[in-house]
N, C-alpha and C positions, 0 to 999 in steps of 0.2 A: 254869482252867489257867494264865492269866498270873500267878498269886499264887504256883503252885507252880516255873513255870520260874523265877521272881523270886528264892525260895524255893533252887534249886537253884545256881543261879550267885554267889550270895551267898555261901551256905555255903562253896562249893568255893576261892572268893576270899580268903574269911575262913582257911580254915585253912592252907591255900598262905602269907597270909601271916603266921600265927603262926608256924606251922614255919619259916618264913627267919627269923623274928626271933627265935626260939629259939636255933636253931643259932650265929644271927650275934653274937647277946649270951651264950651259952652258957648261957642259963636252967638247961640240965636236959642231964643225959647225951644224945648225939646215936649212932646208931649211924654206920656208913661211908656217908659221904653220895653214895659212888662210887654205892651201889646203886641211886640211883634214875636214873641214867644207861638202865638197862635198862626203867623202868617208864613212861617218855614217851609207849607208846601206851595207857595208862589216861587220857590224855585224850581221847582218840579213841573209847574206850568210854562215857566222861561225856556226851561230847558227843553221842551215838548215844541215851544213856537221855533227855537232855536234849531232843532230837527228836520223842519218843514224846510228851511233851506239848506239843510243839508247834501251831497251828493254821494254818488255810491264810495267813492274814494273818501271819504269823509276821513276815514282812522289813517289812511297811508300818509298823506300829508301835513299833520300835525305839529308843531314844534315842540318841546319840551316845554318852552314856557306856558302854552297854551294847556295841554294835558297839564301842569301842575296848578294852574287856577284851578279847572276844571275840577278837578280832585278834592282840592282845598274847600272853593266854594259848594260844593255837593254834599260832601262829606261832613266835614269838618264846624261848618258854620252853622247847621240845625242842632247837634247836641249841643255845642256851645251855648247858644240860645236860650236851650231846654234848661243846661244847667245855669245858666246868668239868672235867668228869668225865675226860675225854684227854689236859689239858694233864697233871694233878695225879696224873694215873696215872702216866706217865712219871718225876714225881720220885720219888712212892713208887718207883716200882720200882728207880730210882738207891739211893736212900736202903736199900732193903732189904738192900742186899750191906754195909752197913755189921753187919749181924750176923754174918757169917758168921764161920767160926773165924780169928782172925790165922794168915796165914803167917812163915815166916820172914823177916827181912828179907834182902835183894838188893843187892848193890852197886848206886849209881846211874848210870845209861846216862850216855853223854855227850850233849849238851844236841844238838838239830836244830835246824838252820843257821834264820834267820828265813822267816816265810814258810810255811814247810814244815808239813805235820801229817800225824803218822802213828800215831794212833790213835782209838778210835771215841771215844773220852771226847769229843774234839774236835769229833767230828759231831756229837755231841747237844747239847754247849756252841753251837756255830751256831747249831743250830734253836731250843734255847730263850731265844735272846737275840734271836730276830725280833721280840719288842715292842719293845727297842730303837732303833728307827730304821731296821730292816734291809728297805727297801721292795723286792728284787733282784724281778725278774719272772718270768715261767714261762721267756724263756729260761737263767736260772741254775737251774734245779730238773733235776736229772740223772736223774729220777724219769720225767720226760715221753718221751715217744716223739712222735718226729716224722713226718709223714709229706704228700706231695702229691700230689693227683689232677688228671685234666684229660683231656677230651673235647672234639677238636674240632666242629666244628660241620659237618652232612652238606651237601653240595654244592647238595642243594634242602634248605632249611628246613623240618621237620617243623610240621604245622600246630597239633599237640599235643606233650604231653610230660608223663610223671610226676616225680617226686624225691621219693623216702623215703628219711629218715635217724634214724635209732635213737641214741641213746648213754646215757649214764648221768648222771655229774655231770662237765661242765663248760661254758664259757661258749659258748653257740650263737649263732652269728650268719649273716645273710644278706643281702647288701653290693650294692651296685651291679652292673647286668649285666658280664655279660663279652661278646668274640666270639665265646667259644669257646660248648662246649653247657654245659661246667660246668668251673668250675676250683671248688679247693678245698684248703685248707690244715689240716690236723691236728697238735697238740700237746699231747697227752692222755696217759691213765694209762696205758692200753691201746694195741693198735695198730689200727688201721680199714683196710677191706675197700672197695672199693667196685666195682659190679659194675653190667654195662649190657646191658640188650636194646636189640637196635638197629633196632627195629620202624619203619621207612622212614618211616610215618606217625606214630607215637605212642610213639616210643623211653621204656624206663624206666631210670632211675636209681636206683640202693640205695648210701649211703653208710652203714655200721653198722660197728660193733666187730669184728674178727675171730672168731670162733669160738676161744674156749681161752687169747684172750689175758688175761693177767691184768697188773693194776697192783699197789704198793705202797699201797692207799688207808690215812690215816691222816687220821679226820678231828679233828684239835684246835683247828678252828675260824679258823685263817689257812691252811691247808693252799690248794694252787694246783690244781686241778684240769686247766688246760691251757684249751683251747679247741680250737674248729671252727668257722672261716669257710669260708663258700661264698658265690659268685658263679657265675647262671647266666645262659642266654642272655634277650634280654628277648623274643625273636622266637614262641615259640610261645606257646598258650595251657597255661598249668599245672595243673598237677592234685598237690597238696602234703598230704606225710604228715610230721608232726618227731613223733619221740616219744621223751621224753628223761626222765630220773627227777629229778635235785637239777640245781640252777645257777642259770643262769642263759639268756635267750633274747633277743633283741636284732633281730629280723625286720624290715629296711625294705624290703617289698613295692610300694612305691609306684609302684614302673617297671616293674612283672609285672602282666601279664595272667593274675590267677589265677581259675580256673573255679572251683575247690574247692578248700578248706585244712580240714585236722584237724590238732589239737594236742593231744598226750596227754601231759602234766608231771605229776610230781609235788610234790616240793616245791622252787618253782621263783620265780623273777620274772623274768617275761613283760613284753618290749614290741613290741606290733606296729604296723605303722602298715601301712596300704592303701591302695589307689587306687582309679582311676576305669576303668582298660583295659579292662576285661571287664565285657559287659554282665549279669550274671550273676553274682556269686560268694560261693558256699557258704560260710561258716566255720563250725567247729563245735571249742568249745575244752574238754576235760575236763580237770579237775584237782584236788591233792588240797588241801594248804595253801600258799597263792602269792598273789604278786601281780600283777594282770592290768592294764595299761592298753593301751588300743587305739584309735588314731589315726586319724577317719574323714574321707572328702574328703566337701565341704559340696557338692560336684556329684554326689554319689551317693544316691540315698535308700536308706538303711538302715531294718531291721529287725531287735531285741533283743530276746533271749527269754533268760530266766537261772532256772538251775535250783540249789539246794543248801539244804542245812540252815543254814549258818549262812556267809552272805556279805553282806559291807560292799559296798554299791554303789553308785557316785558314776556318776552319766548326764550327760550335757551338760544345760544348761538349755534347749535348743533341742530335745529332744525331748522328744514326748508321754506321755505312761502308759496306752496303750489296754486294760490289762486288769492284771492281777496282778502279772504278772512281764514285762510286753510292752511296749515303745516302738516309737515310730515319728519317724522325721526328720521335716521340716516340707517337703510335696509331696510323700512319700511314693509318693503313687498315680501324681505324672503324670509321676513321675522316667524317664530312659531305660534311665540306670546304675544299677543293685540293689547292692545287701550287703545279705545274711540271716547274723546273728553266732546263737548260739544257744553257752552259756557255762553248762556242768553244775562247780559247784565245791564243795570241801568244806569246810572254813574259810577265805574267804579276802577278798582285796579284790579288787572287777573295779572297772573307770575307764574310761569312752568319751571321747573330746571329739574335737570335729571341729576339721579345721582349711581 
């Protein structure tokens, strides 16, 4: 079975790369290269036949060079795609109305004063001279929707607390306590909703997209998606839902007492770091092609369990290998503070290190 996975990633590598050097030397007629912008999840079905022969030992025996195709081609090669294929759409489509029938000609307008623009020629000239030097941030993107939340904090401190927050693609993050129970800032495609039960002992929190609202998404690979920071209180103990589709995630938990965290990304990279506040806490992180690194305190005993077809995994050297896919920190048993991570992913890289 290792001759034939051997066998199958070889092949797929080899022809991947005759076809770019085809195309790039112009060997042989090429058809529209736009098409294969649509066919990116044919690797996702490769990769799925490529599992069928896999064994249980699949991840123990791996080489380096293997796990770094693996990465690369997963990863790396569908947004590229997305952005090859979106920037170059745009010119063609410029480029297209150069067929169309000549009009007559038209006197010329008189010239707009500097400064000034008033046509769309103009807007598109902008956005596609963003490789140029044009670093402007998401607050120049007129595209974004702003938006802020904030819950004070009830009079007696609840002794629990949930926070679920849902979104799509853009950059997630979760920042230093506040006083309050949540503050929180939005600057995204869309616009966000967020909604509270105010259950005296164990209030819940949903910070999600609005229902119906829709964005301009274009994704041609520098596109700004916005962000979501939040800041909650550090007083209760937490009970944590993010479930977000592309981006980016940026979680410094370190000053939250979190009971339980679920993370459900897609294709995303992920940084979290944790703490020691709760003697107890859950994580449990699904996802589809991403990049995971996760920062553990060295006064906690941890336990790692990692589930996927095809994931690059870098462990601290401090911890054990008690079984397949299973580590354990060093004192594990006699620790007070727990973290149980358990990490289900589908092409991707996970990374532990303590600090």
């Amino acid at each position: 079975m290792n001759t034939r996975r051997g066998y199958f990633w070889g092949l797929l590598c080899i022809t991947l790369g005759v076809l770019f050097l085809a195309r790039n030397w112009n060997l042989f007629p090429m058809p529209d290269w736009h098409f294969v912008r649509g066919l990116w999840p044919v690797l996702l079905i490769l990769g799925g036949i490529a599992l069928m022969f896999r064994r249980d030992g699949y991840g123990s025996g791996r080489s380096a060079i293997s796990t770094f195709f693996t990465i690369i081609l997963a990863v790396a090669l569908p947004f590229w795609l997305f952005s090859y294929a979106d920037r170059h759409h745009r010119y063609d489509r410029d480029l297209s109305m150069n067929f169309d029938p000549p009009s007559p000609p038209s006197p010329p307008s008189p010239p707009s004063p500097p400064g000034m623009y008033d046509s769309e020629d103009d807007d598109d000239d902008n956005n596609d001279d963003s490789d140029d030097g044009d670093d402007s941030d998401d607050e120049d993107n007129t595209d974004l929707k702003s938006g802020s939340y904030s819950e004070d904090m009830p009079a007696t401190a609840p002794a629990e607390a949930k926070f679920v927050m849902e979104g799509g693609a853009a950059k997630f993050s979760i920042e230093d306590p506040t006083n309050r129970l949540i503050d929180a800032k939005t600057r995204t495609l869309n616009t966000y909703t967020m909604s509270i039960d105010r259950d005296a002992q164990a209030p819940t929190i949903r910070l999600e997209p609005t229902k119906g609202s829709k964005g301009n998404f274009n994704f041609d690979g520098e596109s700004d998606f916005g962000s979501v920071k939040v800041q909650l209180n550090d007083k209760p103990l937490w009970d944590m839902i993010l479930d977000f589709g592309a981006g980016s995630g940026d979680f410094d938990l370190s000053r939250y007492a979190v009971k339980s965290l679920k993370i459900d990304a897609g294709a995303a990279g992920i940084e979290l770091k944790l703490g020691d506040k709760a003697a107890q806490s859950d994580v449990k992180i699904s996802s589809g092609m991403a990049s995971v690194k996760i920062r553990v305190p060295q006064s906690a005993g941890v336990k790692i369990t990692t589930d996927g077809g095809m994931n690059a995994t870098d462990i601290d050297n401090d911890f054990e290998r008690v079984g397949n896919n299973t580590y354990l920190s060093p004192g594990y048993d006699k620790a007070t503070k727990k973290i149980t991570i358990r990490y289900d992913g589908g092409m991707s890289h996970f990374e532990v290190d303590r600090y």
